[in-house]
One Martini backbone bead per residue (centre of mass of N, CA, C, O) as a GRO file, in nm:
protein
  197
    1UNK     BB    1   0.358   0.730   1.374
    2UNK     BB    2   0.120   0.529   1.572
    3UNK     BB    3   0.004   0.227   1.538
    4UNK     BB    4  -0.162   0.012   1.710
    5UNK     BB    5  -0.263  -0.347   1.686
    6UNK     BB    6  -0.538  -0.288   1.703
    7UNK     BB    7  -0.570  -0.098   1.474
    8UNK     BB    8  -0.403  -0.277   1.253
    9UNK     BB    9  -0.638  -0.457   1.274
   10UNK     BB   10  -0.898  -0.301   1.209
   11UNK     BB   11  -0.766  -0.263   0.902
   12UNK     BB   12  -0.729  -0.588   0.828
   13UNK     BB   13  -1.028  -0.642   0.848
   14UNK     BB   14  -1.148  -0.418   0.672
   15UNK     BB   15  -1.052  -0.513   0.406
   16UNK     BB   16  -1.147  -0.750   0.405
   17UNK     BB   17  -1.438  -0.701   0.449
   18UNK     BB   18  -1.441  -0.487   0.158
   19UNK     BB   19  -1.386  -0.798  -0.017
   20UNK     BB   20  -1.677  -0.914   0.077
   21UNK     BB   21  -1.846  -0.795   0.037
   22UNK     BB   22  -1.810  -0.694  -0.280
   23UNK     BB   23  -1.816  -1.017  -0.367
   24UNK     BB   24  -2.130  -1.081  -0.230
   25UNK     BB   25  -2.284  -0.848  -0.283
   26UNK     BB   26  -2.555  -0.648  -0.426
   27UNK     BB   27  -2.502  -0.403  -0.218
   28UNK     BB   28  -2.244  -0.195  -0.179
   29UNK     BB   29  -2.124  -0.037   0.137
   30UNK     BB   30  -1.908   0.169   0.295
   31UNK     BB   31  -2.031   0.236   0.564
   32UNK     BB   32  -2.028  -0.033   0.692
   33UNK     BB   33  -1.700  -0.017   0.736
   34UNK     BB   34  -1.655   0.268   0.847
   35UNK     BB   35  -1.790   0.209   1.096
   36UNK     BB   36  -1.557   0.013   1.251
   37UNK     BB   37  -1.354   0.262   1.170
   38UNK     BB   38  -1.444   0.544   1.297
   39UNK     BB   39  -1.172   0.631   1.502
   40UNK     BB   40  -0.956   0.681   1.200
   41UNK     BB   41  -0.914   1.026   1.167
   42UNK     BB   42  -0.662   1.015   1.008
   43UNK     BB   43  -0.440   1.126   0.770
   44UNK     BB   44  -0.303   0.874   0.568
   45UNK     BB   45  -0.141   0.658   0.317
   46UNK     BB   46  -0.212   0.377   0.182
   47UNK     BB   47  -0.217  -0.009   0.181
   48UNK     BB   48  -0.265  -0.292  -0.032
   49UNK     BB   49  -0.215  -0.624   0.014
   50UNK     BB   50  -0.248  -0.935  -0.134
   51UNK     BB   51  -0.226  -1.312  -0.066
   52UNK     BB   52  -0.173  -1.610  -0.099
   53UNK     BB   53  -0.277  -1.942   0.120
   54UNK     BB   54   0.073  -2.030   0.129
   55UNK     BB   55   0.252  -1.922  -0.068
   56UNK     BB   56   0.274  -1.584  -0.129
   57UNK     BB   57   0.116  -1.507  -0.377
   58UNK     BB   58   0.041  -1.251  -0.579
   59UNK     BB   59  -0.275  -1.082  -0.620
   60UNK     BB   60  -0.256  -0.768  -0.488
   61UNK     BB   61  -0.220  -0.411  -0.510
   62UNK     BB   62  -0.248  -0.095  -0.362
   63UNK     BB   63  -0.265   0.255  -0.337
   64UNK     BB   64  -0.295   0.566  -0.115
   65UNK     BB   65  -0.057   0.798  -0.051
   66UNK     BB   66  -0.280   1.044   0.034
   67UNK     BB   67  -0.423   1.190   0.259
   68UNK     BB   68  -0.739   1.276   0.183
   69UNK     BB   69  -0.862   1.108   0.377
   70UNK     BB   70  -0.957   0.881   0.612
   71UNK     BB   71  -0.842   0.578   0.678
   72UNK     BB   72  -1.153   0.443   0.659
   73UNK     BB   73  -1.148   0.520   0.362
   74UNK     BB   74  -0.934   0.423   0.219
   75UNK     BB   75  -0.933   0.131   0.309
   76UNK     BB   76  -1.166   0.042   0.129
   77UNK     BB   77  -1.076   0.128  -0.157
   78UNK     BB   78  -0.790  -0.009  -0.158
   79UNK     BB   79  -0.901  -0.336  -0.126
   80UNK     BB   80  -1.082  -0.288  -0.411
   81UNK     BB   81  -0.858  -0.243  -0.572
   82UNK     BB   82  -0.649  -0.517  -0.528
   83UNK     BB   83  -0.859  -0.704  -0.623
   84UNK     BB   84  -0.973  -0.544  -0.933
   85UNK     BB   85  -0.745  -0.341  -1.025
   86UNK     BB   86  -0.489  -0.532  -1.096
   87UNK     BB   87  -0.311  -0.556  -1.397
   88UNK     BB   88  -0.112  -0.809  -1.259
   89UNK     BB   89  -0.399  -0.988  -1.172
   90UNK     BB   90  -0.667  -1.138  -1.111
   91UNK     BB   91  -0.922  -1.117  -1.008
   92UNK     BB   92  -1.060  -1.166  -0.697
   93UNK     BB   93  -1.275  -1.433  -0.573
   94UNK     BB   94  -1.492  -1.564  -0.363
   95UNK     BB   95  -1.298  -1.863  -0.364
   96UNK     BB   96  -1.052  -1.713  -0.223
   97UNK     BB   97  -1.087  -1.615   0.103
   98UNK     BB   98  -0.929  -1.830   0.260
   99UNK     BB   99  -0.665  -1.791   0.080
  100UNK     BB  100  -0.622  -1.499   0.199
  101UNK     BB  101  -0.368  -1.243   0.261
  102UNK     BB  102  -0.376  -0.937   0.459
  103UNK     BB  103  -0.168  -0.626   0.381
  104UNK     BB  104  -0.159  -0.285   0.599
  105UNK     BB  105  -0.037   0.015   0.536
  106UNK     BB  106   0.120   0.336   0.685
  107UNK     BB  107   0.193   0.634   0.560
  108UNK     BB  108   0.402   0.865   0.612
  109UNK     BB  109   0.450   1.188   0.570
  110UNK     BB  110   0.615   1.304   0.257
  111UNK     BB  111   0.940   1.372   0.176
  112UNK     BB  112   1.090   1.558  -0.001
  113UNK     BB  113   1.285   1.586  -0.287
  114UNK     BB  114   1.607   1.765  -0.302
  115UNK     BB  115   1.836   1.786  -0.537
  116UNK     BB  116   2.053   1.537  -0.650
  117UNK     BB  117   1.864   1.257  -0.616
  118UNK     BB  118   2.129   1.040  -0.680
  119UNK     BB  119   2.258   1.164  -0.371
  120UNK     BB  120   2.059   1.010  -0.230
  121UNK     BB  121   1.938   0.871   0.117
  122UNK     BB  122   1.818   0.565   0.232
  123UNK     BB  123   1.701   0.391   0.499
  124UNK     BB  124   1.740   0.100   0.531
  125UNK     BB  125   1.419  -0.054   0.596
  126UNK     BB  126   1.281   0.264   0.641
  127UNK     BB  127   1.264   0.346   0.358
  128UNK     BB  128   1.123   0.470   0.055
  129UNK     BB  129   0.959   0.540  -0.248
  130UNK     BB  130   0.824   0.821  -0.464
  131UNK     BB  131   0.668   0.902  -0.783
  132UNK     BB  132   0.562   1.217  -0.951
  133UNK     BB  133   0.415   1.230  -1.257
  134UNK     BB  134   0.127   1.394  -1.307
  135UNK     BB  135  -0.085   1.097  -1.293
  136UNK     BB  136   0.139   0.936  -1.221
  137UNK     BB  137   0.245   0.666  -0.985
  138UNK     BB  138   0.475   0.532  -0.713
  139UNK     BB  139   0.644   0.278  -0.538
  140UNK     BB  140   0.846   0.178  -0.229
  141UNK     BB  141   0.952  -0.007  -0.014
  142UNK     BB  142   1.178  -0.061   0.217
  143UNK     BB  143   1.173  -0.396   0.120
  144UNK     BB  144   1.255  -0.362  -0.170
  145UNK     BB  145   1.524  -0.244  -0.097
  146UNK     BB  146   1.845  -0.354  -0.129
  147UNK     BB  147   2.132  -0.412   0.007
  148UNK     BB  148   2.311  -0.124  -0.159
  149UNK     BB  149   2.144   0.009  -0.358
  150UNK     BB  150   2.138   0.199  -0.568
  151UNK     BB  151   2.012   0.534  -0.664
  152UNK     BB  152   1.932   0.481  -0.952
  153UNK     BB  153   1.808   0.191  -0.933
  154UNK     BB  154   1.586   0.292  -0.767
  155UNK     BB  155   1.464   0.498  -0.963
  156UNK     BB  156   1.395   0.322  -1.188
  157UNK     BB  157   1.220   0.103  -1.049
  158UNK     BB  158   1.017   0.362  -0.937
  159UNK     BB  159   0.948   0.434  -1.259
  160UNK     BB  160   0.823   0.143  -1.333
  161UNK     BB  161   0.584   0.176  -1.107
  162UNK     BB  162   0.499   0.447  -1.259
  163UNK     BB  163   0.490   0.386  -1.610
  164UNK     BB  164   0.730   0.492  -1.639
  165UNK     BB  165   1.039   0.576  -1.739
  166UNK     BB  166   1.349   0.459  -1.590
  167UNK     BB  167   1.497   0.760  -1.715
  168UNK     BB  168   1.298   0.999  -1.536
  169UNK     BB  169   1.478   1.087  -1.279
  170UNK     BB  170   1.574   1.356  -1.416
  171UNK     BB  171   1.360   1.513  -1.472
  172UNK     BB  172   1.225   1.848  -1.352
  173UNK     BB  173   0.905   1.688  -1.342
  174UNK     BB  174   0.998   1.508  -1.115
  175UNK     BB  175   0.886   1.363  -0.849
  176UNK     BB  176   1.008   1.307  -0.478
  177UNK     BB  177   0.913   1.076  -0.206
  178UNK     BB  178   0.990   0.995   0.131
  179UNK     BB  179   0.874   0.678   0.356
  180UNK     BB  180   0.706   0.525   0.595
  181UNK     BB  181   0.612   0.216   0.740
  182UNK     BB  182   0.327   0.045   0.866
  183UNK     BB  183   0.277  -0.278   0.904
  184UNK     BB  184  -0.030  -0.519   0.860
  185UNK     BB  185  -0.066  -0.916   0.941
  186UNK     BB  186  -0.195  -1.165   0.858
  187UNK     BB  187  -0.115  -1.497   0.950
  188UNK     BB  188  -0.408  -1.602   0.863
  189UNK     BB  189  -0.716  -1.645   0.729
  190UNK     BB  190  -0.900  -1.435   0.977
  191UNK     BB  191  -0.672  -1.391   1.183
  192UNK     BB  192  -0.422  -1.291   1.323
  193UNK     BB  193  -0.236  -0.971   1.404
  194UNK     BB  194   0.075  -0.810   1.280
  195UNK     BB  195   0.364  -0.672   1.305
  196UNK     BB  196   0.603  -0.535   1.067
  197UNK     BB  197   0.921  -0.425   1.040
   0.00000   0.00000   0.00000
């Protein structure tokens, strides 16, 4: 997976176009976004952060870990999601468009973890973990985990980011995966993209 420069500008267009839509449109429709990235045909899962500008509080955030759509239509989703859907942070409102920054990532295919999980080592600053019990669902990116981070620390961590118990990564109904990922963000809101990590 290597997106260049500009398909992650694209992504991070897309992203604010789709909550610039939804919250000033009185019909919203996907296919007007997803036809400007209609070339991103790749499947693979999706993140959307905002954050606050300048001061980077976190405003919302969603991912869509598996890629069962095309990127250009996750990214509608995923970005409308962050906006209006993250139960940690009150929906962003139109008045708040010129003051947030959009960081898009796309996740590499992920890769199953098995046997003793605790056992298990990620590459510091460059892979993730995500975690699947039931319809429950979690991850961590590359830069959540500390260096040094005991393997246990990250399992508790990301069970509760999947709103599951955080001694749940023992039960053998939870399933692991690593995965790496690729982020562009706005340096500024509406402003140019670089890509990051």
């Amino acid at each position: 997976m290597a997106y260049s420069l500009e398909e992650g500008s694209t992504l991070v267009k897309a992203a604010r176009h789709s909550v610039e839509l939804f919250l000033t449109s009185v019909k919203f429709k996907k296919s007007i976004v997803e036809k400007r990235a209609a070339h991103l045909e790749e499947h693979h899962g999706i993140f959307v952060n905002i954050r606050h500008y300048p001061l980077g509080a976190p405003r919302g955030s969603a991912a869509l870990i598996k890629g069962v759509r095309p990127v250009r239509s996750l990214i509608v989703d995923a970005a409308i999601l962050a906006a209006s859907e993250d139960k940690r942070h009150v929906p962003v409102s139109h008045h708040e468009l010129e003051h947030i920054l959009f960081e898009v990532g796309v996740f590499s295919r992920p890769v199953r973890l098995s046997g003793p999980i605790s056992k298990m080592k990620l590459r510091q600053g460059k892979e993730g973990i995500m975690v699947e019990y039931g319809f429950r669902s979690g991850f961590l990116l590359p830069e959540e985990i500390k260096k040094g981070e005991k393997m246990e620390r990250i399992l508790e961590k990301v069970c509760a980011a999947a709103g599951i118990s955080s001694h749940d990564y023992k039960r053998a109904d939870v399933s692991f995966h690593k995965f790496s990922a690729q982020r562009f963000v706005e340096i500024e809101p509406s402003g140019q993209v670089e890509e990051v990590g």
